[in-house]
N, C-alpha and C positions, 0 to 999 in steps of 0.2 A: 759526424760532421754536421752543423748548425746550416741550415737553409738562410742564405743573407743577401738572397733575391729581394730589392727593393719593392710589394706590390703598394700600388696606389688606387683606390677604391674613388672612382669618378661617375660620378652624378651621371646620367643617359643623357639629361638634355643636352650637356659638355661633351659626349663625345665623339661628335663629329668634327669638334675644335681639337683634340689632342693629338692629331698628327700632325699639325702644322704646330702646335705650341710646342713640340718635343723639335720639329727641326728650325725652329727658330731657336733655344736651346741648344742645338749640336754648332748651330752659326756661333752663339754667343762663344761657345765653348772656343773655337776655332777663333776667334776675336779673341778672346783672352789672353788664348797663349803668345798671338803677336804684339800684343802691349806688352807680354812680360816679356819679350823681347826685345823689346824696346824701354824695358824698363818704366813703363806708364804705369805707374799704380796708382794714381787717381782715376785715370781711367779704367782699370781695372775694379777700383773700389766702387765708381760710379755705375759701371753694369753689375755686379753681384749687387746692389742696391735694389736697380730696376727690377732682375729677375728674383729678388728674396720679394718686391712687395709683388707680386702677379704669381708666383706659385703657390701663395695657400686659396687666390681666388680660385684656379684651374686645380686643385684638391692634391697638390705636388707640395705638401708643409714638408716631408723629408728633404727634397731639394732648396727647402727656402731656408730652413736650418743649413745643412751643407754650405750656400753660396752665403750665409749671415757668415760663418768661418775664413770663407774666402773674404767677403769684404775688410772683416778685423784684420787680416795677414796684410791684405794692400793696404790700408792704413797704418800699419806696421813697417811697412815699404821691407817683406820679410819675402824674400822671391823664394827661401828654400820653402816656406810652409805655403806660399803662392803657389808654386808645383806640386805641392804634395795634394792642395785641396783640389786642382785643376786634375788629377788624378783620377780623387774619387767624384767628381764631379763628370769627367767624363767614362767612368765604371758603374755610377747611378745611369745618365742613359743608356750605356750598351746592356743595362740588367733587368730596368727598370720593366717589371708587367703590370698593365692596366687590368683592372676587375671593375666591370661597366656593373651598378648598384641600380 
């Protein structure tokens, strides 16, 4: 079986920032699913926007690909692939390990 533990390889000077940017992240996550709740997919689409352009700053380009999917599906106004990417979006954080460079 293939190892598809997400690592992310962070800069030393960043990483006394990545545990707050990872649970701002798990909030976003948590946001998200109550817009799709609500059937907000602009607002949906507007936050995977904000957090695709700030995760390759914080060296997270996996998650800024992932949440670029998510923004397509809420511009899509497509709640089954909205859920699906909310998934693995929230399976990249509960997997995700940091390797401080």
């Amino acid at each position: 079986m293939q190892d598809v533990t997400p690592v992310v390889e962070i800069e030393a000077e960043l990483a006394d920032l990545i545990p707050r940017y990872l649970s701002n992240r798990r909030a976003d996550l948590h946001a998200a699913r109550e817009m799709l709740e609500n059937d907000d997919f602009r607002a949906i689409a507007r936050l995977a926007h904000r957090i695709r352009g700030s995760a390759a700053s914080y060296g997270f380009g996996q998650l800024g690909d992932l949440v670029g999917r998510l923004e397509l599906a809420a511009d899509q106004e497509d709640a089954a692939a909205i859920g699906a990417q909310l998934a693995a979006y929230a399976d990249f954080l509960r997997c995700v390990r940091i390797h401080v460079i």
